[in-house]
Backbone as CSV, one residue per row, in Angstrom:
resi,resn,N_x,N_y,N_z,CA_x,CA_y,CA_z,C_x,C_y,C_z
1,UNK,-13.007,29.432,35.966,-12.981,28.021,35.639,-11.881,27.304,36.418
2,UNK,-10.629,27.973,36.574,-9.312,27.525,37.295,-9.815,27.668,38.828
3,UNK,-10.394,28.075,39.291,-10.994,27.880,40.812,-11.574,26.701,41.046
4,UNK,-13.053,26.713,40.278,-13.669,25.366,40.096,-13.353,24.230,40.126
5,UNK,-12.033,23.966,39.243,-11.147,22.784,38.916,-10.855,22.656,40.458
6,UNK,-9.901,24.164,41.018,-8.816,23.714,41.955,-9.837,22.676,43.321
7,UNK,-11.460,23.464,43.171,-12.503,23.241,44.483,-12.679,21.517,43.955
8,UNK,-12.882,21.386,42.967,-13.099,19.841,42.825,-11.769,18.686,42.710
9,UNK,-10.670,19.286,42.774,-9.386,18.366,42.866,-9.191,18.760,44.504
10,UNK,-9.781,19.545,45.166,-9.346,19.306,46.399,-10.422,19.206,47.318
11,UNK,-11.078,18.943,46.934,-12.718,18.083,47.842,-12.212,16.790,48.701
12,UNK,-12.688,16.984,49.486,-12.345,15.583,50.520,-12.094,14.219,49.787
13,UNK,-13.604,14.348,49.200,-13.842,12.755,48.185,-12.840,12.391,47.264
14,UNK,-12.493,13.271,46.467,-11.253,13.389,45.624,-10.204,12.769,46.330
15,UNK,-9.625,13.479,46.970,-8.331,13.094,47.997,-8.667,11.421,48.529
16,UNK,-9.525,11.656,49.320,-9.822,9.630,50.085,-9.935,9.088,48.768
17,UNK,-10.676,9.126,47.554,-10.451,8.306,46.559,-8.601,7.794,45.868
18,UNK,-8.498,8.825,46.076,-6.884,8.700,45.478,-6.208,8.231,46.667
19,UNK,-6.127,8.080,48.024,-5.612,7.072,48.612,-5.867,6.099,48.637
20,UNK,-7.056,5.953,48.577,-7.944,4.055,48.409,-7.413,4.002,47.408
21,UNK,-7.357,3.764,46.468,-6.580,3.280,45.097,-5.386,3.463,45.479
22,UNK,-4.573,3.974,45.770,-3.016,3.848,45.573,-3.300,2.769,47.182
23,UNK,-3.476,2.778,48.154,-3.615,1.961,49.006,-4.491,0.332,48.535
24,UNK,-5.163,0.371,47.604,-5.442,-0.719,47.130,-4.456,-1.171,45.894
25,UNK,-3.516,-0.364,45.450,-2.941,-0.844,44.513,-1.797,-1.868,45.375
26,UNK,-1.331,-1.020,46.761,0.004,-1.378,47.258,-0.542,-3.179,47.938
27,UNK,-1.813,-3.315,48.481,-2.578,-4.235,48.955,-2.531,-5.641,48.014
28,UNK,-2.853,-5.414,46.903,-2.562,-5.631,45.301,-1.387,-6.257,45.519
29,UNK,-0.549,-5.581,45.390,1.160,-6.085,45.048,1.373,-6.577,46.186
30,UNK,0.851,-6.592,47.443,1.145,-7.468,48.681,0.371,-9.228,48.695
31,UNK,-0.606,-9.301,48.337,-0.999,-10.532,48.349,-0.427,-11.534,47.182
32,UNK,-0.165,-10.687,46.136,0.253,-10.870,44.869,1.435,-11.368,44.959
33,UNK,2.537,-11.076,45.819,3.892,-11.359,46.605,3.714,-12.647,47.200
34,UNK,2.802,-12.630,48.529,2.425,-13.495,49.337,2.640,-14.691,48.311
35,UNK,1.105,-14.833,47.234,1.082,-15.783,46.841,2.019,-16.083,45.977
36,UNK,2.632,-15.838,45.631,3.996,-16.079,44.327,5.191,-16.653,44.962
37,UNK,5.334,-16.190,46.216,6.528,-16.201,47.648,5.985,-17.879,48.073
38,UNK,4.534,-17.885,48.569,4.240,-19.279,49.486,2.978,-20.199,48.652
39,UNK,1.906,-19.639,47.923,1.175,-20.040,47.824,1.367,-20.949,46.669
40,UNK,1.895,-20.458,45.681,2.709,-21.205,44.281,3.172,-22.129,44.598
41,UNK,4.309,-21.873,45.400,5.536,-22.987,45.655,4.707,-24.141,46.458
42,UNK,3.741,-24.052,47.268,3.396,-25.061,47.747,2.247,-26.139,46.859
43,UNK,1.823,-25.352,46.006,0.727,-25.193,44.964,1.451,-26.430,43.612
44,UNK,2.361,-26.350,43.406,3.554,-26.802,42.672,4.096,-28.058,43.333
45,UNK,4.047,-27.729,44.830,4.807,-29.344,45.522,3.980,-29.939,45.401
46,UNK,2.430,-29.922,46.022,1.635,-30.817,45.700,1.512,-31.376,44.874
47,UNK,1.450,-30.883,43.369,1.089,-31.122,41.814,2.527,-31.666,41.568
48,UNK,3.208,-31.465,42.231,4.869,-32.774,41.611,5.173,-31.865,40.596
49,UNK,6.333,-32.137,40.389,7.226,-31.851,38.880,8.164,-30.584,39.365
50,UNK,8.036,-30.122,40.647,8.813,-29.291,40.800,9.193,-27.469,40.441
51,UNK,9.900,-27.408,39.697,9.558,-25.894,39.236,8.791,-25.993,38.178
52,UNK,8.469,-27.042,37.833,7.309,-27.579,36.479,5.936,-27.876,36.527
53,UNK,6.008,-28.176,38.183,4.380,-28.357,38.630,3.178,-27.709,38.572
54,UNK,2.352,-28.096,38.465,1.493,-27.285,37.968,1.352,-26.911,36.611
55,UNK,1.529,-27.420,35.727,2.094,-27.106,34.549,1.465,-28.420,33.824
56,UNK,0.858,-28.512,32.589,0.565,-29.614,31.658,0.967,-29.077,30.506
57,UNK,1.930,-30.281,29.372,2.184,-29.857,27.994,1.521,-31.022,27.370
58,UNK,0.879,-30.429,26.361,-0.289,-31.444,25.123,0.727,-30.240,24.177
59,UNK,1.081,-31.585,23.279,1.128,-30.682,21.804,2.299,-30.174,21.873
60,UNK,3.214,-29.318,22.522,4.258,-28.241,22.920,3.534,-27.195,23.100
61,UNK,2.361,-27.027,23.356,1.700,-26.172,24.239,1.618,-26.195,25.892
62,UNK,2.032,-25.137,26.421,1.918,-25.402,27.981,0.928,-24.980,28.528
63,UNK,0.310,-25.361,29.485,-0.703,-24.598,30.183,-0.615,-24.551,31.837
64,UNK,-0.208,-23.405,32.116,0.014,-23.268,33.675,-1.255,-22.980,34.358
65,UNK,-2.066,-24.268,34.764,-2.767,-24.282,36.162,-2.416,-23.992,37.325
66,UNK,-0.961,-24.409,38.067,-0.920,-23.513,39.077,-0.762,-22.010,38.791
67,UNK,-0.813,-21.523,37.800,-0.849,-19.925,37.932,-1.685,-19.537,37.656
68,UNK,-2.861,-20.044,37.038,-4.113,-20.190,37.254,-4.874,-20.003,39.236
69,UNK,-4.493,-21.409,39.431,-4.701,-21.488,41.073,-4.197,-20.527,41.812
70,UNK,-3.170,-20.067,41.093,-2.404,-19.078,42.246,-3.234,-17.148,41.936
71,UNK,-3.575,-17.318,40.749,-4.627,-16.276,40.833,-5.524,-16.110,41.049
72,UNK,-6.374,-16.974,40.987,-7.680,-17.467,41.954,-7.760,-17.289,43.547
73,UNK,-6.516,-18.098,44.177,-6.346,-17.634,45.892,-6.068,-15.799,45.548
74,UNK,-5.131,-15.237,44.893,-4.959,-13.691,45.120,-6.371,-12.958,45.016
75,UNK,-7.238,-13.748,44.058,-8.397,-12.708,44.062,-9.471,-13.100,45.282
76,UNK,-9.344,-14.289,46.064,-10.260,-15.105,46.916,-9.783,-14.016,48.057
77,UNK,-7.977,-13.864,48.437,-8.109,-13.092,49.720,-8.292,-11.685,49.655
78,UNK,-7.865,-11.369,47.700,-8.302,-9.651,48.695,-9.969,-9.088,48.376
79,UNK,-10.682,-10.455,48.016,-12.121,-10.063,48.416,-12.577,-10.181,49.246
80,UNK,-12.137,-11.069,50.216,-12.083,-11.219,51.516,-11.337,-10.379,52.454
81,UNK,-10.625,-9.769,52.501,-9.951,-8.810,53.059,-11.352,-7.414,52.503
82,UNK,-11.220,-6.983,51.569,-12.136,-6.046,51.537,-13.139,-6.015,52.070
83,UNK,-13.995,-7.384,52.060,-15.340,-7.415,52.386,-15.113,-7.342,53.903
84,UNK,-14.109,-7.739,54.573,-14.244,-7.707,55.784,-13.967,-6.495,56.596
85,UNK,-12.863,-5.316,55.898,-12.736,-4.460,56.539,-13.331,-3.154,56.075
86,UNK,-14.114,-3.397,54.571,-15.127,-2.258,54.141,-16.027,-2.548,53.927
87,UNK,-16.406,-3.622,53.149,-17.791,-3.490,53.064,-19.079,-3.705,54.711
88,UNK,-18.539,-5.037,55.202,-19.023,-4.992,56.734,-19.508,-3.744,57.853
89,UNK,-18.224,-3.301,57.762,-18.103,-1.703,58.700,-19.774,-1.084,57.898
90,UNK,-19.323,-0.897,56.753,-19.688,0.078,55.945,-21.667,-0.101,56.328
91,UNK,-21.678,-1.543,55.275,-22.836,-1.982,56.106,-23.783,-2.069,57.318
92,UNK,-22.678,-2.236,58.559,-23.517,-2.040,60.082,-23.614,0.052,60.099
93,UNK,-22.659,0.543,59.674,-23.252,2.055,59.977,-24.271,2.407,59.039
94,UNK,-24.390,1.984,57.823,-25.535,2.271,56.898,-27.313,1.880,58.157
95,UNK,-27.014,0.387,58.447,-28.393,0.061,58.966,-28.513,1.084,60.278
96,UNK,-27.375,1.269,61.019,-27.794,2.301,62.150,-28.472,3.867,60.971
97,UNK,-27.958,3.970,60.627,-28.573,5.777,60.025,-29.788,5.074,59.549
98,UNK,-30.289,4.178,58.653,-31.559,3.717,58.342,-32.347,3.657,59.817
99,UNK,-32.087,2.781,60.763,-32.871,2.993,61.982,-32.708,4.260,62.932
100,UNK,-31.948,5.342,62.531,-31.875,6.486,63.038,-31.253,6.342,64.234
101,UNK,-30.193,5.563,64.685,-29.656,5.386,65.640,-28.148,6.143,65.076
102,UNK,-27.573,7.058,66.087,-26.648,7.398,66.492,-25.188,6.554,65.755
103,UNK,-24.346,6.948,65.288,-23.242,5.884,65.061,-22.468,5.819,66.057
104,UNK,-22.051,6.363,67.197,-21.495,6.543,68.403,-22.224,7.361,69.275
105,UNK,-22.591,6.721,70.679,-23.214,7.918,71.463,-22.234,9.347,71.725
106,UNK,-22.984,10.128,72.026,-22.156,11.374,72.534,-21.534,10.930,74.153
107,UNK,-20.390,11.554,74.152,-19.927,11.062,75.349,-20.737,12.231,76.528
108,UNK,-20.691,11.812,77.983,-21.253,12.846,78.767,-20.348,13.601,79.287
109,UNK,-20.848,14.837,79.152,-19.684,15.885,79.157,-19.152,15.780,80.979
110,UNK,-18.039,15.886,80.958,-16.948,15.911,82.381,-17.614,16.751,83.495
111,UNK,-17.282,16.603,84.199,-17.285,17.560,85.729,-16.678,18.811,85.285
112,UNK,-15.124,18.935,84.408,-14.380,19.961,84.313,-15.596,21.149,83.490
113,UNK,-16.232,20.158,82.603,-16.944,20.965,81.165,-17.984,21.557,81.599
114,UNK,-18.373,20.610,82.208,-20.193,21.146,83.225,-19.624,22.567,83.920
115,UNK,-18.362,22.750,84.762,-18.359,23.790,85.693,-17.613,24.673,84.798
116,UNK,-16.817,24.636,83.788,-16.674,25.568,83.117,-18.198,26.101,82.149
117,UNK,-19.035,25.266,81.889,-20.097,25.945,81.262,-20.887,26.931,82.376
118,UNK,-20.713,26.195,83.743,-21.409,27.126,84.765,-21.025,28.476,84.661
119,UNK,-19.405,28.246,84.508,-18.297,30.024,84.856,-19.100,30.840,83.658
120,UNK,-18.612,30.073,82.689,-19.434,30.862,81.240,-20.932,31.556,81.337
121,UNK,-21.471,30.804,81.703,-22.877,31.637,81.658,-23.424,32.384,83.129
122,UNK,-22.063,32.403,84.178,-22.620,33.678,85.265,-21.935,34.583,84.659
123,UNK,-20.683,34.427,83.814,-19.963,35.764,83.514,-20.588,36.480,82.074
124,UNK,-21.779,35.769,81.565,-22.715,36.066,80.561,-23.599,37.092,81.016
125,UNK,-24.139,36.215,82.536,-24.919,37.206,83.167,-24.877,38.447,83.592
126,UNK,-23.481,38.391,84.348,-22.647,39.399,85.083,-22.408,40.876,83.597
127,UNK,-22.013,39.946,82.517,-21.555,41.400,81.514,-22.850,41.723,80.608
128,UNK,-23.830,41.370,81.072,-25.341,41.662,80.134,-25.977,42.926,80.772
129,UNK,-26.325,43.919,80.150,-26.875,44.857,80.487,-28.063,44.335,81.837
130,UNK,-28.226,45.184,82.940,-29.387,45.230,83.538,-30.655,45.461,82.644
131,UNK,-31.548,44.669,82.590,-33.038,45.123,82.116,-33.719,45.791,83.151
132,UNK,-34.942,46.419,82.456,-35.770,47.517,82.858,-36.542,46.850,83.276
């Protein structure tokens, strides 16, 4: 049973999953920065009032719309960031394997490779028994 475990915690998929997530977490806390750093503060000048902007009180209740707005842009770029650098990719190699096209051609093998395959198969010849 302790084998099994160890073959499925160390499967490829396993591993790339657990970097995409910790790499999407760090992605996360980067736009999340961004906007808190530039997108707020400018978000706030517009709307006036300063470190208050963005901000409406009814009642002595507050309600922060720019932090509202400012979570709205964090989720606008990193769906946009995703869609552009995974899902896209992901998409054009899916339709090549559907049309059975190649995802990269094979490159053509060198001058060096061709004449080393030549050496290889006279010295194939050379150590093969004579036939009858």
């Amino acid at each position: 049973m302790l084998k099994r475990f160890r073959d499925f915690i160390f499967r490829g998929n396993i591993i790339e999953l657990a970097v995409a997530f910790v790499m999407g977490l760090a992605f996360t806390a980067l736009v999340q920065a961004f906007t808190r750093s530039f997108i707020e503060p400018l978000i706030r000048l517009f709307l006036g009032g300063g470190v208050e902007g963005g901000t409406l009180k009814l009642n002595g209740q507050t309600f922060d719309f720019g932090g509202f707005l400012n979570a709205m842009i964090t989720f606008v770029i990193t769906a946009a960031v995703l869609y552009l650098l995974v899902v896209l990719p992901t998409q054009r190699i899916m339709e090549r394997i559907r049309r059975g096209e190649p995802a990269a051609p094979a490159p053509a093998p060198s001058d060096e490779a061709r004449l080393l395959a030549e050496i290889r198969d006279l010295m194939r010849q050379q150590a093969a028994p004579p036939r009858a």
